[in-house]
C-alpha positions in Angstrom: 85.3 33.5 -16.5 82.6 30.9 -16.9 79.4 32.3 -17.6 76.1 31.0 -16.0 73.2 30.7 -18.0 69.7 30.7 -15.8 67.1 27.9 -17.6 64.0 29.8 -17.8 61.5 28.6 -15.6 58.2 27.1 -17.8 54.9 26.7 -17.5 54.9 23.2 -16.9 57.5 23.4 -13.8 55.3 26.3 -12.1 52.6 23.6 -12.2 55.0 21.0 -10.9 55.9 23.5 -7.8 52.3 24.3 -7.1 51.4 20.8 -6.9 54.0 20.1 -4.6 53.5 22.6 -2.1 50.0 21.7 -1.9 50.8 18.5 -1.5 53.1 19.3 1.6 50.3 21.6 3.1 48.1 18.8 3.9 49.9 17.9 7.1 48.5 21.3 8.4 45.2 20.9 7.1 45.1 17.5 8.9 45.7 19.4 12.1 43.1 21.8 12.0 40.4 18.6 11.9 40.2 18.3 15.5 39.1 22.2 15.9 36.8 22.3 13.1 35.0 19.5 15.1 34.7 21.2 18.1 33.8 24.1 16.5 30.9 22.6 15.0 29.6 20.2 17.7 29.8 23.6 20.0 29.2 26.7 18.5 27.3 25.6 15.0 25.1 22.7 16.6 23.2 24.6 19.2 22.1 26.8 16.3 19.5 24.5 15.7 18.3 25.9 18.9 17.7 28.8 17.1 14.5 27.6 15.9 12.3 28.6 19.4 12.8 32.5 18.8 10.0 31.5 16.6 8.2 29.1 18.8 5.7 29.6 22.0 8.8 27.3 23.3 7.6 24.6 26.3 10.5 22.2 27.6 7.8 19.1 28.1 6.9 19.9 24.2 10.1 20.3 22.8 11.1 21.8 20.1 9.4 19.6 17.7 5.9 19.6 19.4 6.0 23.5 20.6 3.5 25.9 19.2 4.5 28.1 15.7 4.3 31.5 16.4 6.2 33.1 13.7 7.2 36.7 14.1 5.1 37.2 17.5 8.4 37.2 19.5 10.0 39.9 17.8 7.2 41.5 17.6 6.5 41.5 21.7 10.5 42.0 22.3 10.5 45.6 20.5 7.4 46.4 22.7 9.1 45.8 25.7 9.3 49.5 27.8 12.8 48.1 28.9 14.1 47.0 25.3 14.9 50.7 24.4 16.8 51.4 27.5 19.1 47.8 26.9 19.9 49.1 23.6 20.7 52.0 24.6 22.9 50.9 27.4 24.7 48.6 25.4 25.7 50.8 22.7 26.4 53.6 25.3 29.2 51.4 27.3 30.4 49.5 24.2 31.1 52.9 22.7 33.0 54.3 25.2 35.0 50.8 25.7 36.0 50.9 21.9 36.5 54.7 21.9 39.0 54.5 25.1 40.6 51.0 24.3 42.2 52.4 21.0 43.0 56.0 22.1 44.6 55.4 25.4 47.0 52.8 24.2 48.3 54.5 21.3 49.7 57.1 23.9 50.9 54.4 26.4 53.0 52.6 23.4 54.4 55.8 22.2 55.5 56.8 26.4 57.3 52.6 26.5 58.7 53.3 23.2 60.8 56.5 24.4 62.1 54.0 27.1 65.6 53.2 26.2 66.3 51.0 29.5 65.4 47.4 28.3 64.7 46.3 31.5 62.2 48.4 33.3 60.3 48.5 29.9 59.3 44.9 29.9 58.5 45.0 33.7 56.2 47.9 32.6 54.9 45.7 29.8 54.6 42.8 31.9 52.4 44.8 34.8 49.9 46.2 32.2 49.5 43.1 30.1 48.6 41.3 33.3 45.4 41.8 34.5 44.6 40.4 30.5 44.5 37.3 32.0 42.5 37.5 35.0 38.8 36.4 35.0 36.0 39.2 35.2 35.1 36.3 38.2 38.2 37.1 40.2 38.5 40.8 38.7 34.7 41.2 40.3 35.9 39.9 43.7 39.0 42.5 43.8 36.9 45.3 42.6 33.8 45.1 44.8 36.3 44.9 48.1 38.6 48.1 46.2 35.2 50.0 45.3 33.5 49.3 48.7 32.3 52.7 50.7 33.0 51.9 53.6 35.9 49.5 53.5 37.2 49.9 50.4 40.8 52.0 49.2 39.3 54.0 46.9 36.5 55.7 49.3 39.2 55.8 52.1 41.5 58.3 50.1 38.5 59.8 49.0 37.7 60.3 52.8 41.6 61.4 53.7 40.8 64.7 50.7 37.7 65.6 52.9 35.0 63.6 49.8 31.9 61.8 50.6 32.0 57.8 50.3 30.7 56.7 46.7 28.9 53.6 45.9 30.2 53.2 42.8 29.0 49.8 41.7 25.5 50.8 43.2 25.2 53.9 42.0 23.4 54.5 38.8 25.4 57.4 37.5 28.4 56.0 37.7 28.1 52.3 37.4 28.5 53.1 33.1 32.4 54.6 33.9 33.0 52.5 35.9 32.8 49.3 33.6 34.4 51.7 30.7 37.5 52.3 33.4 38.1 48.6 34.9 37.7 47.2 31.3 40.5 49.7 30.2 42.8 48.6 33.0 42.0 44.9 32.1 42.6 45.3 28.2 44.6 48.2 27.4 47.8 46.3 27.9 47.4 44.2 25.4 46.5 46.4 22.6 49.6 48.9 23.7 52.0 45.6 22.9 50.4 45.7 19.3 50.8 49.4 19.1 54.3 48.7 20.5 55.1 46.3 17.2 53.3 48.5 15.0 56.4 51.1 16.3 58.7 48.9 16.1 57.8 48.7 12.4 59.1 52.5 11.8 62.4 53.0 10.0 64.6 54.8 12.2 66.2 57.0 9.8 62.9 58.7 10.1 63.3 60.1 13.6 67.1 60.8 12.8 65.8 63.0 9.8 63.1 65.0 12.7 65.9 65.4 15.4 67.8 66.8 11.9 65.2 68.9 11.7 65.0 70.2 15.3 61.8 68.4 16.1 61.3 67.8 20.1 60.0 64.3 21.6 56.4 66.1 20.8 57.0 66.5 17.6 58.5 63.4 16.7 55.6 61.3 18.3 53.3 63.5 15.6 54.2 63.9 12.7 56.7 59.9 12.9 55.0 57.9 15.4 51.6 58.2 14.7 51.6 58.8 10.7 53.6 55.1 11.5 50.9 53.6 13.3 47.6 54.9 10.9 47.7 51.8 9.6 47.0 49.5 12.3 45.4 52.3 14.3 42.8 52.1 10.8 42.5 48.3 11.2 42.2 48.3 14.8 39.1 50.9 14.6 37.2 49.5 12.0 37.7 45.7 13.0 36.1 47.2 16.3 32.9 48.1 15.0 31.9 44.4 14.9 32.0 44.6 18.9 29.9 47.7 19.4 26.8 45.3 20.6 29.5 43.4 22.7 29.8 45.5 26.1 31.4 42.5 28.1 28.4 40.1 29.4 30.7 38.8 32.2 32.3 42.1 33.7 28.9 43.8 33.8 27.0 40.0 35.1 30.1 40.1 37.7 29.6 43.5 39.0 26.1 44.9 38.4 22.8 44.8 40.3 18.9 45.8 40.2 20.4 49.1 41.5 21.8 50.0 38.4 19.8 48.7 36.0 18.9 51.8 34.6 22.1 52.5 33.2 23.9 49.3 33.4 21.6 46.3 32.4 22.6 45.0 28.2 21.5 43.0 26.1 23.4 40.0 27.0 22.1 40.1 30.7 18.5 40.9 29.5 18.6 38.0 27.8 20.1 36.2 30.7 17.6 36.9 32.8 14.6 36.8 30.8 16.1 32.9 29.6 17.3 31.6 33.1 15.6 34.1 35.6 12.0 34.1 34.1 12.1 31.0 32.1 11.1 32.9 28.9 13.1 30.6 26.7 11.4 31.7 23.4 11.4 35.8 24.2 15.4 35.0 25.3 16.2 33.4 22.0 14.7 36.1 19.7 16.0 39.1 21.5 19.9 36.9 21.2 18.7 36.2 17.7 18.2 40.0 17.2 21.4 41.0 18.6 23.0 38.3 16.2 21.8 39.1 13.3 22.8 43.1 14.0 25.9 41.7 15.0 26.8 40.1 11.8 25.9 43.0 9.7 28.3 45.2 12.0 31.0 42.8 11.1 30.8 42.2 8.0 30.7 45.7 7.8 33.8 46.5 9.7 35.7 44.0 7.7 34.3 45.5 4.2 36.1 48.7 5.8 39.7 47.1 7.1 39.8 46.0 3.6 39.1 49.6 1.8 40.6 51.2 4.4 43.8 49.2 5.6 43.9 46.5 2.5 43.4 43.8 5.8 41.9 40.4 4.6 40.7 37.3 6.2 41.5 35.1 3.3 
């Protein structure tokens, strides 16, 4: 028999290999011009605009004739009697959004992944992933007609069990639960389909080895199915905390009003009213520029954390 002798592979042909793959990676890199550009001329260009948090902004002045006030804004925006309350609001709803968008799905994958008839599992896939792609625009239009009290579903069943109509989008109490529960419905099927490939991801000789062991469905879902899904369940959680400032400007713009301001109004629509409603360009910027700069430091926080935590990294 004819033995085959590998050539061992030198330094100077690893080189050679390197050169050529990054060679055959420009193509891509070409391709990814087009969205750089637009990425700058939209979302790194207004920037610039950044400048008027530290202005006494006028539109006839410009930004280049307007009045240098330094810190003044800042310091007038965390004097505001209704700043506290914002804050408040938007960490309170964003919370509870996070909290119930990566707790309810885990359970909704593991239910879909005991289904063992192919077909009625991706209808029930398909129903919950689409609301996902609905507007908060049309989403708002459904809601306010479903939550009505006097004509709406919910308020008539509520009427049928002998309860009194609720306002729920203009009551105060529970405007909060109610953003935390339609942005669940809207959301949560699409992080059950990445819990869902996270299960997928389990080797199966591992549930073979529970039912071995006498282990129930129960059982199986917690000591297999969830030690399985830590990691993404890790990733998921810390990659969140980048959003905690983020409580949905266009759900809450879409269903809120004076009404509930108390304990519905965020920081996004503070700072669309006090930029468009009252004109207060300069106040609007600063108070964005604030949320921004918290922002940033909440992600690169979060990602500092997927990276101890769950080895996850952008580049």
């Amino acid at each position: 028999m004819k033995t085959i002798i590998e050539k061992p592979v030198t330094g100077l042909e690893t080189t050679a290999v390197k050169k050529r793959t990054r060679y055959s990676r420009w193509p891509l890199h070409l391709m990814m011009i087009p969205g750089i550009i637009l990425v700058l001329i939209y979302h790194y260009a207004p920037m610039l605009g950044l400048v008027i948090a530290f202005q006494n902004f006028k539109p006839a002045f410009g930004i280049f004739r307007s009045e240098w006030v330094g810190w003044d804004n800042f310091e007038y925006m965390l004097q505001l009697p209704n700043m506290s309350r914002v804050i408040w609001n938007t960490l309170y709803i964003a919370s509870l959004k996070v909290i119930t968008g990566l707790t309810f799905p885990i359970g909704i994958a593991i239910l879909l992944n005991e289904i063992r008839i192919t077909a009625f599992k991706r209808s029930i896939q398909t129903l919950i992933y689409l609301p996902h792609f609905l507007s908060w625009i049309i989403l708002g239009g459904i809601l306010i007609d479903v939550l009505s009290p006097s004509k709406g579903i919910v308020n008539q069943l509520l009427h049928w069990i002998g309860v009194e109509p609720v306002f729920f989008l203009g009551n105060a109490n529970y405007f909060p639960y109610v953003l935390v529960t339609t942005d669940l419905w809207k959301e949560f099927g699409f992080s059950t389909i990445v819990y869902l490939a996270a299960l997928t991801g389990i080797n199966p000789s591992l549930y073979e080895a529970a039912v071995m062991d006498g282990a129930n469905r129960i059982r199986q879902a917690w000591h297999v199915s969830l030690p399985g899904m830590t990691p993404i369940i890790v990733l998921l959680a810390t990659l969140s905390l980048g959003q905690i400032l983020n409580a949905g400007f266009d759900q809450v713009f879409n269903l809120y009003s004076p009404s509930v301001y108390a304990t519905g109004d965020i920081i996004d629509t503070f700072v669309y009213r006090l930029g468009l409603g009252q004109a207060q360009y300069s106040l609007a910027t600063a108070v964005g520029l604030f949320k921004s700069a918290v922002s940033f430091i909440l992600i690169s926080l979060s990602y500092f954390l997927a990276y101890r935590a769950a080895n996850y990294r952008i580049f």
